[in-house]
C-alpha positions as CSV (number, residue, x, y, z in Angstrom):
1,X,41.6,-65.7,28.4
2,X,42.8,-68.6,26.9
3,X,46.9,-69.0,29.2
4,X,48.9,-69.9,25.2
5,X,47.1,-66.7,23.9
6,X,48.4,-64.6,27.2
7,X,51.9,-65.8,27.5
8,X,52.3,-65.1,23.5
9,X,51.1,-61.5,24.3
10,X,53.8,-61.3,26.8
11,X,56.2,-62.9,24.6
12,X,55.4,-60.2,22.3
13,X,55.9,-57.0,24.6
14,X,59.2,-58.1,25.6
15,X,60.5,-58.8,22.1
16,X,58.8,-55.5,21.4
17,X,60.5,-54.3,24.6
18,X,63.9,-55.1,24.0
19,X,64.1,-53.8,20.6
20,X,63.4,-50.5,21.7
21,X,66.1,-50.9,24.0
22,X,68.2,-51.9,20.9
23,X,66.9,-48.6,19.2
24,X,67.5,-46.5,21.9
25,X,71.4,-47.2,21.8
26,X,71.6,-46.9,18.3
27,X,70.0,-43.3,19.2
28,X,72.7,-42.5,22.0
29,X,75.2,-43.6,19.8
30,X,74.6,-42.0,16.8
31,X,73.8,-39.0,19.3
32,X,77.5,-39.0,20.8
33,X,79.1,-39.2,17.6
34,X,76.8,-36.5,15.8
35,X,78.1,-34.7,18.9
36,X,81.9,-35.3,18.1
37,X,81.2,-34.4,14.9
38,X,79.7,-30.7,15.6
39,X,82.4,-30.3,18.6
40,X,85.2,-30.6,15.3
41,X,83.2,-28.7,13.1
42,X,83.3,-26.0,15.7
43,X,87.3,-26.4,16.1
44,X,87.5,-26.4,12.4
45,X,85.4,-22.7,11.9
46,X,87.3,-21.3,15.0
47,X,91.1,-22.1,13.5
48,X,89.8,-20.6,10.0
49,X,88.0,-17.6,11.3
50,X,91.6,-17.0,13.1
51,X,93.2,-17.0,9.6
52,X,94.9,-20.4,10.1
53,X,94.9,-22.5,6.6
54,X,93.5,-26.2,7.5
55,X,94.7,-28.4,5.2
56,X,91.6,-30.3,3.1
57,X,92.3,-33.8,5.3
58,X,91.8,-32.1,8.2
59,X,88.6,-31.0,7.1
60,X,87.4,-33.6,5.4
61,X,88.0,-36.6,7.9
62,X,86.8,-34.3,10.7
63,X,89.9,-34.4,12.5
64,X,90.3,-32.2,16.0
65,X,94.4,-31.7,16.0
66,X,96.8,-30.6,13.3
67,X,99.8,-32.6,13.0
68,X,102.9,-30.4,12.8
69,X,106.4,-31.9,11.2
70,X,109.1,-31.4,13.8
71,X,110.3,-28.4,11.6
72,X,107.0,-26.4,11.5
73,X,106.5,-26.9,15.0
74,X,110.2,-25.4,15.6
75,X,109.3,-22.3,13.9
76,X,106.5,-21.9,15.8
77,X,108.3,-22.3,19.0
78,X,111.0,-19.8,18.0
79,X,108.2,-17.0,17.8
80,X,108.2,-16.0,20.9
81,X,105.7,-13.1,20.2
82,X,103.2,-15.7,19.3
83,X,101.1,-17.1,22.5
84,X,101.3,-20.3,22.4
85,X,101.4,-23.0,25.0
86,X,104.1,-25.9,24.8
87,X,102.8,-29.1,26.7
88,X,105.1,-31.9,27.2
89,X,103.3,-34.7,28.1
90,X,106.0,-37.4,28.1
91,X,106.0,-40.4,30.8
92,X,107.6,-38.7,34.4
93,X,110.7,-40.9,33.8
94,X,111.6,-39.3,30.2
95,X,114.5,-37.1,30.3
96,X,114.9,-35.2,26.7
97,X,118.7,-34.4,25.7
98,X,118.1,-31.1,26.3
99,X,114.9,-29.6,28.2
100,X,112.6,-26.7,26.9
101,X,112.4,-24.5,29.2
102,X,108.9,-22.9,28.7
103,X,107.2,-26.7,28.5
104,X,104.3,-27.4,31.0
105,X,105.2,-30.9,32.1
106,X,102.0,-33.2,32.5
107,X,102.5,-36.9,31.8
108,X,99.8,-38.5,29.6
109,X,98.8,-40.3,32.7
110,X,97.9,-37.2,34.7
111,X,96.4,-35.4,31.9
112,X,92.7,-36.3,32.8
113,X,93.1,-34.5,36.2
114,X,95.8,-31.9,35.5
115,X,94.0,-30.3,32.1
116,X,92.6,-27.5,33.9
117,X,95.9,-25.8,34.2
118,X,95.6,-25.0,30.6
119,X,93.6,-21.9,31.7
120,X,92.6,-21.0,27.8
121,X,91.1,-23.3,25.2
122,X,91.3,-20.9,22.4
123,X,95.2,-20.5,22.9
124,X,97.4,-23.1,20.1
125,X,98.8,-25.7,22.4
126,X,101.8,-27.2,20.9
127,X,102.2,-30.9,22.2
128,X,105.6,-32.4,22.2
129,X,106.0,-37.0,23.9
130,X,108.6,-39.1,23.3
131,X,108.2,-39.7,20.1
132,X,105.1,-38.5,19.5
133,X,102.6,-41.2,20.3
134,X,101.6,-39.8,23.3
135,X,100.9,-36.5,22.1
136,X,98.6,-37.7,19.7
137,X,96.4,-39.3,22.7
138,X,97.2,-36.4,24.5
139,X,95.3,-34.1,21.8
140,X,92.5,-36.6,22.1
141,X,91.9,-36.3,25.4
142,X,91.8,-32.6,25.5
143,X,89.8,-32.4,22.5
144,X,86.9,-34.4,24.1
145,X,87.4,-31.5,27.3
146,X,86.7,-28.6,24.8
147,X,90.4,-27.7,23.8
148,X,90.4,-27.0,20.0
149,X,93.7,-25.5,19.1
150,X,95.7,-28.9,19.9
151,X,98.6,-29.4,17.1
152,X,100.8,-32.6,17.8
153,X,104.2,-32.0,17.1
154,X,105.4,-35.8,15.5
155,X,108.1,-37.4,16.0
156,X,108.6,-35.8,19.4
157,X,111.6,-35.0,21.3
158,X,113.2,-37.9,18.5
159,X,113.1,-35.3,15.7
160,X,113.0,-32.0,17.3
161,X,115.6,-30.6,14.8
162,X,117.7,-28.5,17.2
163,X,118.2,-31.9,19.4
164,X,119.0,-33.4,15.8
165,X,121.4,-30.9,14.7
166,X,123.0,-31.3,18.2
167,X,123.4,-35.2,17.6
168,X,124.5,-34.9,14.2
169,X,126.9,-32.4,15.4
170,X,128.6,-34.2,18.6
171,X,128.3,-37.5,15.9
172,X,130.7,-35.8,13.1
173,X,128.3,-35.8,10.7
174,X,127.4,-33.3,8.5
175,X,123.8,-32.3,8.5
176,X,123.2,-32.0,4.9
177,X,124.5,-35.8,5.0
178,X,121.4,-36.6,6.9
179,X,119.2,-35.0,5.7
């Protein structure tokens, strides 16, 4: 066999060769985010079977976490016959004005290895930072661990209104003026 005609057949395999490697990538990829999508799905159908209203957003972009104003999420903490767990996951060296007392302390940091001692995925996990950028990674990360009922309170411990009535009080001002 003529050597141009045999090195041209090899040429060929491994073009052939590496663009079923490109194929198989786009295959994994488009695997893992089929995957995502179904995992939110799932969230999604769980929340509504449970009677909780999504909003059409939430829905429509797929999203994994609600996004509860500081208010809402206040109302929900002040039900204490509702079974909820409130997850604080600001850095170690945060110290909010005042604490809550029923908040499971796990900085963003340690989340990846301290998840498991949210015992029940099913149960609405309140999520409370800072200011509320790390609770939003913080829903991420335990979205992609099979937690489904994740709702990031925003704003954080900045606009948790009884801390803001609190300021607005010690400041003088009147909280109507604020508002």
């Amino acid at each position: 066999m003529d050597t141009h005609l045999q090195n041209n057949i090899f040429s060929k395999i491994n073009q052939i060769e590496d663009r079923l490697n490109r194929i198989e990538k786009r295959i994994e990829k488009m695997d893992g985010d089929a995957g995502k999508a179904f995992k939110a799905l799932q969230a999604q159908m769980v929340r509504i079977k449970n009677g909780e209203r999504l909003p059409d957003d939430f829905v429509l972009n797929r999203r994994t976490y609600n996004d509860l104003s500081p208010e809402r999420a206040m109302r929900l903490y002040e039900q204490k016959e509702r079974d909820f767990v409130l997850l604080d996951v600001s850095s170690k060296s945060y110290r909010p004005e005042k604490e809550l007392p029923e908040a499971l302390k796990i900085p963003l940091e340690e989340l990846g290895i301290r998840y498991k001692e949210l015992v029940n995925k099913a149960v609405s996990v309140l999520i409370i930072s800072e200011d509320g950028t790390r609770s939003i990674l913080a829903c991420e990360i335990l979205n992609n661990r099979g937690y489904y009922n994740l709702n990031n309170i925003s704003g954080g411990y900045k606009f948790w209104p009884a801390f803001r009535q609190s300021w607005d009080k010690d400041s003088g001002r009147d909280l109507e003026e604020s508002a």
